[in-house]
Structure formats: structure tokens, C-alpha cells
N, C-alpha and C positions, 0 to 999 in steps of 0.2 A: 397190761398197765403201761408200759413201755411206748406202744405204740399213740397211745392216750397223749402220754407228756409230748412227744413229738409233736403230733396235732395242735397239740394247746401253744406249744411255743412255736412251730409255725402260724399260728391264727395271729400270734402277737407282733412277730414277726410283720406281718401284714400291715398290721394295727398301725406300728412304729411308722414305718417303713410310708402309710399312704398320711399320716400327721406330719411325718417329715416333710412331704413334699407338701402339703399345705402352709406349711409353716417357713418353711425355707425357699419359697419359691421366690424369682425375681421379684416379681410385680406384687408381691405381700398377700397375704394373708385375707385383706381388702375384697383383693379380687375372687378369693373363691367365693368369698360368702359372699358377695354381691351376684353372684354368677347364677341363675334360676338349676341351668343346668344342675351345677355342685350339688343342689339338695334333690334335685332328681336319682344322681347316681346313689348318693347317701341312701336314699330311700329306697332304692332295689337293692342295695349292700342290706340294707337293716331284713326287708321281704325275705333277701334270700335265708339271712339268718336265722330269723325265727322260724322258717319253714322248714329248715334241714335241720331244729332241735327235733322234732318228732321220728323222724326218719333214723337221725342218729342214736335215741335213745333205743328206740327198735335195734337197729342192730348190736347193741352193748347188751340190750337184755340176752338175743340169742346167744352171741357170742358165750354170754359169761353163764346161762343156763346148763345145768349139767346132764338135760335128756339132748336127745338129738332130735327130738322131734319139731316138725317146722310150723309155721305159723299157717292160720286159714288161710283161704282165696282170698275173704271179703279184706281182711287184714293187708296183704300181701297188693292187692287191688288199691286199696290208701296208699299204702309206703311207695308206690310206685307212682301213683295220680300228685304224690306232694312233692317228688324226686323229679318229675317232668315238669312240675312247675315252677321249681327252684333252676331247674336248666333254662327254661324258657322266659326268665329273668335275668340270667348270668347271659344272656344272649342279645341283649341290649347292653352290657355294660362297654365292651366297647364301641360301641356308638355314641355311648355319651362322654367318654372320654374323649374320646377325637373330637366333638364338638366341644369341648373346653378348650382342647390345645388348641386349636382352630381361632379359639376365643368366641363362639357364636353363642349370644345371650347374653354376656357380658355389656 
């Protein structure tokens, strides 16, 4: 459970931390939401998160399960097909961020 609370307040952490800089940024506020990019990146932040709730649920059930036996192929086959697609989205996020500091699309 320990490790739980961590996650959650690192996530927030994040949370804070990327509102901060929308909000406190030189050039206002204005400029991100005017910026196509900004709801681009937003929108693979939101992708990856929904995609990693299944994956993550998975691993809290095993974890917290009290056999040790492991999950099917065909299972195991998902958790992994939705784990490369949550990577293959966090894989553009810096690309879109350098093209905000850049200011391209703005």
C-alpha cells in the first residue's frame, strides 16, 4: 500500500508541477491554449493514462492475490500489446514539447 501512496503523490506531483508551468509561464496562459500543439501533448498525457489504468489494475490484482499462480498467455499478450502502446505514445511527448518551446504553432 506504501508503494501505492507514492505513485499517487508522484502522479500529483506531475499534475502540479505541468499546471504550474502553464500558469506561470511568461507569455500567460493565453499562449498555451492558443497553441494546437498544447492539446496535442494533453491528449497523449490523457491516451497514455487511460491506457496504463488496465495494465496497472492487472498488476495490483497479481500482486495483492494470495496464489502465486500467473496469469494466461492470451492475458499476458494484452498487458503487454497496451504497455507498448502507452510507450509508443510517451515517445512523442518530447517532440511535442520542444515544439511548444520552440513556439511552432502558436
Amino acid at each position: 500500500m506504501d508503494a501505492l501512496l507514492v505513485c499517487l503523490r508522484a502522479a500529483m506531483a506531475v499534475r502540479v508541477s505541468g499546471l504550474g508551468r502553464v500558469c506561470l509561464r511568461r507569455k500567460g496562459v493565453g499562449s498555451c491554449l492558443a497553441n494546437p500543439v498544447f492539446y496535442a501533448k494533453v491528449a497523449r498525457l490523457l491516451g497514455i493514462g487511460v491506457r496504463s489504468v488496465w495494465p496497472t489494475l492487472r498488476f495490483m490484482r497479481q500482486c495483492w492475490c494470495e496464489t502465486s499462480e500467473l496469469p494466461d498467455d492470451a492475458a499476458l499478450a494484452g498487458t503487454r500489446r497496451l504497455i507498448g502502446l502507452g510507450l509508443m505514445l510517451a515517445a512523442v511527448l518530447p517532440v511535442l514539447v520542444v515544439l511548444m518551446v520552440w513556439g511552432i504553432g502558436a
